[in-house]
C-alpha positions in Angstrom: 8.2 -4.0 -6.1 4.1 -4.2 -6.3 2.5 -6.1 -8.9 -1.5 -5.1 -9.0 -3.5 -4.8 -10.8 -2.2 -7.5 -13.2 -3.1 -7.5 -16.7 -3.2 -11.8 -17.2 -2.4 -11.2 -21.1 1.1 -9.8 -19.8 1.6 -12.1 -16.9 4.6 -13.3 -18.4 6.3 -10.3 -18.6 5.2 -9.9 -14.3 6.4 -13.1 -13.3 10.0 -12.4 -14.9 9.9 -8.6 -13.3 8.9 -10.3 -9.8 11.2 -13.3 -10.5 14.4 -10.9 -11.0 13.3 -8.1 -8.1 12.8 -11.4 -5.2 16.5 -12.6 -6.2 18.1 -9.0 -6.2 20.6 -8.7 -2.8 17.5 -7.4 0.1 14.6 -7.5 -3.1 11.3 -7.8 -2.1 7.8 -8.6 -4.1 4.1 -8.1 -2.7 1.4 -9.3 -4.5 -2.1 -8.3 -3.8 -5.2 -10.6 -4.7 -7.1 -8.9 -7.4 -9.6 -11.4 -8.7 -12.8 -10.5 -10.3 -16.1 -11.4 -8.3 -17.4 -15.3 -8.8 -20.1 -14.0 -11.5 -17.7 -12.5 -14.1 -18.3 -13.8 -17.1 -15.4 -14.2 -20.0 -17.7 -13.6 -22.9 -18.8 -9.8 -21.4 -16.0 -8.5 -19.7 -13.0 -7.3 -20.7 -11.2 -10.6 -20.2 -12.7 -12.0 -23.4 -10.2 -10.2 -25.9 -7.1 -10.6 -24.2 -7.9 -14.6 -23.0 -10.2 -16.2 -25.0 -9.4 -19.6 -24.2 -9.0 -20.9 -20.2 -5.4 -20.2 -18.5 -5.6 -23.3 -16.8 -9.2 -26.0 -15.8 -8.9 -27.2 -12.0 -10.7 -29.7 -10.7 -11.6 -29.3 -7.1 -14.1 -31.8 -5.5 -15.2 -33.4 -8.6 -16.2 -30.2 -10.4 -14.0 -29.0 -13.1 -13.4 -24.9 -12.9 -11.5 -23.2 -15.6 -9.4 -20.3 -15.3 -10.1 -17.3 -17.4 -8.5 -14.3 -14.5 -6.8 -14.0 -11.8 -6.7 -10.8 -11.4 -6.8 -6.6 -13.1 -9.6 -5.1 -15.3 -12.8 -3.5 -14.3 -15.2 -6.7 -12.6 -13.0 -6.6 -9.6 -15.1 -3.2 -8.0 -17.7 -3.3 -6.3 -20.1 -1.7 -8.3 -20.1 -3.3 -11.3 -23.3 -4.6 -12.3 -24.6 -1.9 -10.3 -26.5 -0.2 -12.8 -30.1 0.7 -11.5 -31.3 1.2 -8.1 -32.4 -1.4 -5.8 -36.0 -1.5 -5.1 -35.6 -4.8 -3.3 -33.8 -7.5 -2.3 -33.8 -9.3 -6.0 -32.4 -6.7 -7.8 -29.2 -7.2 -5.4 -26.5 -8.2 -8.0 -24.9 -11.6 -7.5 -21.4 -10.4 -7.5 -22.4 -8.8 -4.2 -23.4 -12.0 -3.0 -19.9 -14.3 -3.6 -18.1 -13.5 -0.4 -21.3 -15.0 1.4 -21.7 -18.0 -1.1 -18.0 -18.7 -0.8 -18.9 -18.8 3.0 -21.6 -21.1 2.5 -20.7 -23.3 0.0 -23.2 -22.3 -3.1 -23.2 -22.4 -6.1 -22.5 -19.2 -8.3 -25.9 -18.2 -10.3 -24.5 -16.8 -13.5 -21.4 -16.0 -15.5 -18.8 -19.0 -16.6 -18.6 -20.2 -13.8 -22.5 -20.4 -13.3 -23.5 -23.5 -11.3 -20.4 -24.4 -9.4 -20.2 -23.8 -5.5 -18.3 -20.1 -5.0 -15.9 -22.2 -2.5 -14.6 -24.7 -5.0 -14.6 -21.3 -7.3 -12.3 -19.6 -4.8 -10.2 -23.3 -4.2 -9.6 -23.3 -7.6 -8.5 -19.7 -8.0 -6.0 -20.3 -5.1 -4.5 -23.3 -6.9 -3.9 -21.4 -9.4 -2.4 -18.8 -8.1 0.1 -21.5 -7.2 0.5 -22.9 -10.3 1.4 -20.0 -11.4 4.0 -19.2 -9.0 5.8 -23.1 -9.9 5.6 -22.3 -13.5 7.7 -19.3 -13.1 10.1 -20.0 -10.6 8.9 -18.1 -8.3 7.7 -21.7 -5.8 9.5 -21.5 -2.3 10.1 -17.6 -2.6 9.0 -15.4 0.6 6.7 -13.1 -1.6 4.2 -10.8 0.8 0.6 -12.2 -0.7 -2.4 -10.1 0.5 -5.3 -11.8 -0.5 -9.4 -9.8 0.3 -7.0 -6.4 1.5 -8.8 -3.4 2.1 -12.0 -5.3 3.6 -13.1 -2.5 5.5 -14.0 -0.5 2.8 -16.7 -1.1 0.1 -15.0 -0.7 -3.3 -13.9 -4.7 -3.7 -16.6 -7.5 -3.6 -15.2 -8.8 -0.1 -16.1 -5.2 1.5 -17.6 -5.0 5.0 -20.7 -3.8 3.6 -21.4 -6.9 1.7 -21.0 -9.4 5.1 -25.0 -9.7 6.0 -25.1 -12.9 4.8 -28.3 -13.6 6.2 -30.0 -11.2 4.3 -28.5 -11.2 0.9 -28.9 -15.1 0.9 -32.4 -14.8 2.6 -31.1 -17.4 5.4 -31.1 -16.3 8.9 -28.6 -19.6 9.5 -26.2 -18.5 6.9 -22.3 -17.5 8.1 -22.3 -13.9 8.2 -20.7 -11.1 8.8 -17.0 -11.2 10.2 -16.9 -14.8 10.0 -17.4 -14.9 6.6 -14.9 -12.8 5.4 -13.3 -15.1 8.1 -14.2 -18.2 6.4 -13.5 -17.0 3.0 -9.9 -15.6 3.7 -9.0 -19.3 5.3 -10.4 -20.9 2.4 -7.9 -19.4 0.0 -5.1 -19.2 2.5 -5.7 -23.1 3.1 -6.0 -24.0 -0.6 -2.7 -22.5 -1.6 -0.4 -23.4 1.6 -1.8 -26.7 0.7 0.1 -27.0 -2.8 3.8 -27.9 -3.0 6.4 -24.8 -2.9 3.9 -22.4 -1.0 5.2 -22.8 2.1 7.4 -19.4 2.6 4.5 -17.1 1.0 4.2 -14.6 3.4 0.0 -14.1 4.1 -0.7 -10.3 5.4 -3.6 -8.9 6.4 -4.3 -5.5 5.3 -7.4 -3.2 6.4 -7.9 0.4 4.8 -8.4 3.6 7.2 -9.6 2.3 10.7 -11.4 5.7 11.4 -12.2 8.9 9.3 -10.0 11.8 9.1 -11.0 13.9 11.4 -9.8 17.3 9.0 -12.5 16.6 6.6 -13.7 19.8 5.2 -13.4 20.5 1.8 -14.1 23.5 0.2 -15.3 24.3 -3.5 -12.3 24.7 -5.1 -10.8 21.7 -3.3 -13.1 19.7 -4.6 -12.7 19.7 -8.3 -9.6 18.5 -7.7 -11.2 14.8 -6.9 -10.4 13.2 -10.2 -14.1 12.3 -11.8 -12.9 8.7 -12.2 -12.8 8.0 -8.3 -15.6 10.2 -7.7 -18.2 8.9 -10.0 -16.8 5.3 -8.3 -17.9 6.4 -4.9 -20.7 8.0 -5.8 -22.3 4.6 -7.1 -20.6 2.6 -3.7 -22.2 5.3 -1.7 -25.6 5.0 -3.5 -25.4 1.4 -3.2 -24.3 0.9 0.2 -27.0 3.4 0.9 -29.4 1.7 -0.8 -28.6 -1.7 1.2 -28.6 -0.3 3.8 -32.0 0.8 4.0 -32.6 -2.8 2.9 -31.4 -4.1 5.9 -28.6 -6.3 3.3 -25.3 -4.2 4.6 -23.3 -5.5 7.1 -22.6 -2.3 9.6 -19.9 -2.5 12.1 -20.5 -1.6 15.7 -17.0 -1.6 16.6 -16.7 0.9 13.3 -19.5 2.6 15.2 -17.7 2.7 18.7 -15.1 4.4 16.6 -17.3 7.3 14.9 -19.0 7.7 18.8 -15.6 8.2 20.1 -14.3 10.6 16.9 -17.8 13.0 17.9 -17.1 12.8 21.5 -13.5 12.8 22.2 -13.0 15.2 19.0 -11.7 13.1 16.3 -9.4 11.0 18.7 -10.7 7.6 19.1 -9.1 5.1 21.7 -6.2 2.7 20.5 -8.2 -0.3 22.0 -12.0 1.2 19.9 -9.0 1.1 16.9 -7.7 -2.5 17.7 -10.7 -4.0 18.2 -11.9 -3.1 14.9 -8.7 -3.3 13.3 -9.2 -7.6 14.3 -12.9 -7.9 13.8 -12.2 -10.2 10.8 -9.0 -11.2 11.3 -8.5 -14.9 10.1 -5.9 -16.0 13.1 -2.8 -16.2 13.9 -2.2 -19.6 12.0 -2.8 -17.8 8.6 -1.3 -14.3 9.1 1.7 -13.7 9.0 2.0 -10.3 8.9 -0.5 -7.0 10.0 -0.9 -4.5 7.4 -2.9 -1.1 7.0 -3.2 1.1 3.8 -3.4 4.7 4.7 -3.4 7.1 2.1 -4.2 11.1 2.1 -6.5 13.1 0.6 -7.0 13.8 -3.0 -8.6 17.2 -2.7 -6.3 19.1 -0.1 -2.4 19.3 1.2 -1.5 17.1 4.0 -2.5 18.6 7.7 -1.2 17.8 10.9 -4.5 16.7 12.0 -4.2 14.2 9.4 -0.4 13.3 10.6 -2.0 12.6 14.1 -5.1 10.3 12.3 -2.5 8.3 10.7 -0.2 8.0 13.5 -2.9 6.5 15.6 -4.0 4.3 13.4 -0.6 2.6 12.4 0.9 2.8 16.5 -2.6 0.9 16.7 -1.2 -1.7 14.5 1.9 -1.9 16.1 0.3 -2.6 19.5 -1.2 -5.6 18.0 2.0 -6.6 16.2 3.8 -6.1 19.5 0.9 -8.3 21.2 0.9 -11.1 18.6 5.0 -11.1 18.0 4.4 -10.5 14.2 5.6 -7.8 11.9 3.6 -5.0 11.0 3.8 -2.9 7.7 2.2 0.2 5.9 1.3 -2.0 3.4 0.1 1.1 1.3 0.9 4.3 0.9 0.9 7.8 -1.0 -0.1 10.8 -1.6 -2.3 12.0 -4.8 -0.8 15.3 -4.9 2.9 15.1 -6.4 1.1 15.0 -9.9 -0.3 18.5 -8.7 2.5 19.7 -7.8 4.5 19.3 -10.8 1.6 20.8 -13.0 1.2 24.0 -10.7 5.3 24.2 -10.3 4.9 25.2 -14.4 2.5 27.8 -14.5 3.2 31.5 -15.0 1.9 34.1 -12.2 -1.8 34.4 -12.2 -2.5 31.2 -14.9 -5.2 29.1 -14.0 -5.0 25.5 -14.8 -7.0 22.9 -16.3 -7.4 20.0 -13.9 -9.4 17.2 -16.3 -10.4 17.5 -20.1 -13.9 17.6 -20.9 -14.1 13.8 -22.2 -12.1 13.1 -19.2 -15.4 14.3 -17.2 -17.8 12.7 -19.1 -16.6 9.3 -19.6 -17.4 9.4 -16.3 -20.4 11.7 -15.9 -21.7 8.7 -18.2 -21.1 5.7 -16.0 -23.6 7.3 -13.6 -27.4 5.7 -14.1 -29.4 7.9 -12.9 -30.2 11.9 -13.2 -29.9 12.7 -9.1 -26.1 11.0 -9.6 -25.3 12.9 -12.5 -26.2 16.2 -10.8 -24.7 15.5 -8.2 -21.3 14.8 -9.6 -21.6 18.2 -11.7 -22.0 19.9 -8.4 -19.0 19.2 -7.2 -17.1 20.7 -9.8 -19.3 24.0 -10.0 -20.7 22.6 -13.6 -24.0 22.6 -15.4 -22.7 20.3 -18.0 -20.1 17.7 -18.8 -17.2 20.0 -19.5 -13.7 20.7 -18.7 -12.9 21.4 -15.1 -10.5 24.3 -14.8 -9.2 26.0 -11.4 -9.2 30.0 -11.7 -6.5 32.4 -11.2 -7.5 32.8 -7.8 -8.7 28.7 -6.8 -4.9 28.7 -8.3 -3.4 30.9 -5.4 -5.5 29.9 -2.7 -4.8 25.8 -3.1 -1.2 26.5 -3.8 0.5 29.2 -1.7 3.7 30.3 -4.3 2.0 29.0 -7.4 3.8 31.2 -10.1 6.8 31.6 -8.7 8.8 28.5 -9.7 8.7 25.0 -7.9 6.3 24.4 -5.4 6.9 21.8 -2.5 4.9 20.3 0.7 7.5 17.6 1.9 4.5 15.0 2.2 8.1 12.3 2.4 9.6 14.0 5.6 6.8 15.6 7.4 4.1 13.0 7.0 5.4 9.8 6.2 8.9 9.5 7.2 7.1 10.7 11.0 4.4 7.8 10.8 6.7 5.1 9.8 9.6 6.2 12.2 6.9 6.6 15.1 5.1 3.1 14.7 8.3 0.9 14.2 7.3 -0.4 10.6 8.8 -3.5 8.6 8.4 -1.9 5.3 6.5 1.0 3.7 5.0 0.3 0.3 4.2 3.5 -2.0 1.0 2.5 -4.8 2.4 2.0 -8.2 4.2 4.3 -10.5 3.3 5.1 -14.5 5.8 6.4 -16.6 6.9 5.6 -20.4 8.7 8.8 -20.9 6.3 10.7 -23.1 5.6 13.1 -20.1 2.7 13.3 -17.6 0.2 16.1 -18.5 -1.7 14.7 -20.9 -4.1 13.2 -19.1 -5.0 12.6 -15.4 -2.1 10.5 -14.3 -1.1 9.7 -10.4 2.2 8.2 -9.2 3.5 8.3 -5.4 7.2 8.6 -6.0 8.4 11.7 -7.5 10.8 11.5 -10.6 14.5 13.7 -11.1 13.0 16.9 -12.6 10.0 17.1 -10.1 9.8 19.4 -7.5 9.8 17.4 -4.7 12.9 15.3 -6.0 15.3 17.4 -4.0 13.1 16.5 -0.5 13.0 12.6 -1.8 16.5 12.8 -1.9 16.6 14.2 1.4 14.3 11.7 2.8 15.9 8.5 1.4 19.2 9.3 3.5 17.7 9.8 7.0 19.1 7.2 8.7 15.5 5.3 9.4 14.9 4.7 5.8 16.7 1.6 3.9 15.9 1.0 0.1 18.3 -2.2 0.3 17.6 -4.6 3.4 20.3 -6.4 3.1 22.3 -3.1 4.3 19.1 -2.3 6.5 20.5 -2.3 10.5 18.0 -2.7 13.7 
């Protein structure tokens, strides 16, 4: 079971659920780290209705930090805050700024927890997390804990991009780069192992993509199929990486850029060693890792390709070779594809019917959270729009994305043919889909995404097919070498 993002005003109702799936016969529980940045502040955000009071006040070094979230709602992205564009180094927003203060040891500039160092901040947060665990009997339980995952993206706080501690603290003597995510990562690590009953979490370290797909066209039609949530999301990252950048604030890889060299020269196919190297550019040590992770999911726009079988095959045998090397486990810590809510809409349309992808608030909601004019053109573009409206695929964007729409159940075996062949081929410990929403009431109504498909979907019949090949265990305690 996966727990994340957690809503802290039903945490109750989580720890139970997690309590009752670790103690089934072969149950297992992951939990990732979804805290809000070190600026958030209880009185704006979305926190303030739900928990008006602290969960819990640690003191830490003398200062006393109180609890108001450990994790869910919106703060925890990247771009929050990010509501102009940068025009110099002080209008970089503080939340941008914790993993490096955390690194540093200073204090946090505004929100509730404004004037305590980020590190005792971070301390505090991991004590919590065990306090948490004791008060619902789930102290001394082997639960998978990934705390800072996905670092080599930009969409959380702790992202690469956000490393260059020298600049974004204006101190050329400042901790930076990988060795602050380092630092950070063994701070909370060291905090919680410290506290009674923590001793069988299991720490992972999970990266996102190591390299780009290499099948990355999209066409016209493919691309209103991007759900405008996600893409107004990385829109802003992209602006405000961008914008960094040509700061000189981003933190910018070269391993990552040994990786892209390779891709352009060697046609998509970087080395396993370009891929390990930057696969361990940040990695804490073996001391505090128990287990190497990578979330690898597909495309939302498109059906799975086999150059994208071969991307995804590289990059988890790359893990494995480092498992292999280290003696530790490795997993595919995150998994899915976008499409299977796609699918299911398509398999129900009539010969030639064209099919209405987002409603027009849907859109712009969205269109909205976009400051500036360029952005909101920009996002319009992409769905062939000169105004916040419904996007709709045509008759024809109908048949040409979906070979057999109209003619009853439409399939593409994404379980057997993509991820069944990655898992099998890299040796995993476990495979974890993302998350699953259902109440019942149906799932057309509004954009909706979930990674395993249910009885009456048309891939059910292929899920069935895929759970009994003899590589795949649902129960561990039946699972055999």
């Amino acid at each position: 079971m996966v727990f994340d993002p957690v809503s802290w005003n039903r945490r109750d109702i989580t720890a139970d659920a997690a309590a009752y799936a670790v103690n089934q016969p072969g149950g297992m529980v992951v939990i990732d780290w979804h805290s809000p940045p070190c600026n958030y502040d209880i009185g704006t955000s979305d926190f303030a209705e739900a928990i008006e009071t602290p969960l819990a006040t640690l003191t830490v070094d003398g200062q006393e930090v109180p609890i108001y979230a450990q994790g869910g709602g919106t703060p925890f992205y990247a771009e929050t805050y990010y509501a102009r564009s940068l025009g110099s180094s002080a209008d970089i927003p503080e939340n941008l700024k914790c993993i490096c203060k955390i690194a540093n040891d200073l204090p946090i500039a505004e929100g509730s927890h404004a004037g305590i160092s980020a590190r005792v901040w971070l301390v505090a947060h991991a004590r919590y997390v065990a306090q948490f665990f004791r008060e619902h009997g789930l102290d001394g339980e082997p639960i998978v804990l990934r705390p800072f995952h996905e670092h080599t993206g930009a969409w959380f706080w702790w992202g690469q991009p956000y490393w260059n501690c020298g600049a974004l603290l204006g101190d050329d003597q400042a901790v930076t780069g990988p060795d602050a995510y380092r630092a950070a990562y063994r701070t909370f690590a060291e905090a919680l192992l410290g506290e009674p009953g923590m001793e069988n979490v299991i720490f992972a370290y999970s990266t996102d993509k190591l390299q780009k797909l290499s099948d990355g066209e999209v066409t016209p039609a493919e691309a209103k199929v991007r759900d405008p949530e996600s893409l107004s999301r990385d829109m802003l990252r992209a602006r405000l990486v961008e914008e960094l950048t040509e700061l000189g604030a981003a933190y910018v890889s070269p391993l990552q850029q040994v990786i892209l060299d390779q891709s352009l020269a060697q046609g998509g196919a970087p080395s396993s060693e370009a891929l390990q190297a930057y696969y361990l550019e940040a990695y804490p040590g073996d001391d505090l890792v128990d287990l190497l992770g990578i979330d690898l999911y597909y495309p939302y726009e498109r059906a799975a390709s086999s150059a994208d079988l071969e991307d995804m095959k590289r990059m988890a045998g790359a893990v494995a070779e480092i498992g292999a090397a280290k003696g530790k486990p490795h997993a595919l810590t995150e998994t899915g594809t976008y499409r299977l809510h796609l699918l299911h809409r398509v398999s129900k349309l009539a010969a030639g019917g064209s099919l209405t992808l987002y409603p027009a608030e849907h859109v712009s909601r969205w269109h909205d959270t976009l400051f500036d004019q360029a952005l909101k053109a920009d996002f319009l573009a992409s769905y062939g729009l000169g105004s916040a409206s419904a996007v709709v695929l045509s008759p024809a964007e109908v048949a040409g994305l979906f070979p057999g729409a109209g003619q009853g159940a439409l399939t593409e075996d994404w379980y057997n043919e993509h991820l069944l062949e990655i898992a099998r081929g890299a040796g995993v410990s476990y495979v974890l889909t993302w998350q699953t929403y259902y109440d019942g009431s149906g799932f057309d109504d509004e954009p909706v995404y979930y990674y395993v498909p249910f009885p009456e979907h048309p891939e059910a019949e292929n899920f069935r097919r895929f759970a009994q090949d003899p590589a795949v265990c649902f129960d561990a305690m039946a699972c055999h070498p």
